[in-house]
Phi, psi and omega in degrees: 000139179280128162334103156288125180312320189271018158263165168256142191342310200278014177059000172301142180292151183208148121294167171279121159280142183223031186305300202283007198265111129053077131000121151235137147339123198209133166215181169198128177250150158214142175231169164200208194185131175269157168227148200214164180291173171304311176291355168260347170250355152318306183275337170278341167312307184302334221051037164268346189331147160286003202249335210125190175267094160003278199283339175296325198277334205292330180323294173290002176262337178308306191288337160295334198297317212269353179255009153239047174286291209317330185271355174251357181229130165293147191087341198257136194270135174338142165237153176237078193287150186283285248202128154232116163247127163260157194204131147238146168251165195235091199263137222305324171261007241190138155249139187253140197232141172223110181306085187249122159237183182194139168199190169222127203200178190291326208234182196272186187211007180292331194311293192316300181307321195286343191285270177359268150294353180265014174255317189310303184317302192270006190276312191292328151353305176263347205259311200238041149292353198276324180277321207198103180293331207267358167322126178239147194244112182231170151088344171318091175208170169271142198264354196191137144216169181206142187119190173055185177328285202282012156065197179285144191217135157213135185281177191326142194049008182260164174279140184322144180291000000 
């Protein structure tokens, strides 16, 4: 079994020193998807929402989220991301949200990119709750990273990063 990093011999929660470790180029995509009713998705397509425009806020609650993931996950070390872009789509049932961040730096960047969008997810939530309680945030995972020790991943079915 592989050695979990956030432990310590004594099994204690740690960060990870990453002091001596390298700077590399780093990115990560993640997507997920609320699925809503037609009329809720009818109105965030329009920009009719009672709240506005959905997706400009959900953007910007993304990008903020990814840039306080270290304060919201425990263990994640603080980043200085180059880049966060949210890009949504729109699916017969569904608004669909996707992550990319980047930077170059010692540690990884899946947290960010997964923060990210899954705020994003709930920002549309709050936003068009009004139209639709029964909204549901599924489907949340990463889709690609590329960079660091362990080099580039992409999951299953996805096209290579």
């Amino acid at each position: 079994m592989t050695k979990l990093t956030h432990l310590d011999d004594h099994g204690n929660a740690r960060m990870v020193d990453v002091g001596a470790k390298a700077s590399t180029a780093r990115q990560a995509v993640a997507s997920g998807r609320i699925r809503m009713s037609p009329e809720a998705l009818a109105a965030i397509r329009s920009g009719d929402a009672p709240k506005g425009d959905v997706l400009a806020v959900a953007r910007i609650a993304g990008i903020m989220a990814a840039k306080k993931t270290a304060e919201l996950i425990p263990l994640c070390h603080p980043l200085a991301l180059d880049a966060v872009t949210l890009d949504f789509a729109f699916e017969s049932d569904a608004v669909r949200a996707t992550a990319t961040a980047s930077l170059t730096g010692k540690t990884g960047i899946e947290m960010e990119a997964l923060t990210a969008t899954t705020v994003a997810l709930l920002t549309i939530y709050d936003m068009a709750k009004a139209l639709d309680k029964a909204m549901v945030i599924e489907d949340v995972r990463l889709l690609a990273k590329r960079g660091g020790k362990s080099g580039d991943w992409t999951a299953p079915g996805q096209p290579p990063a």
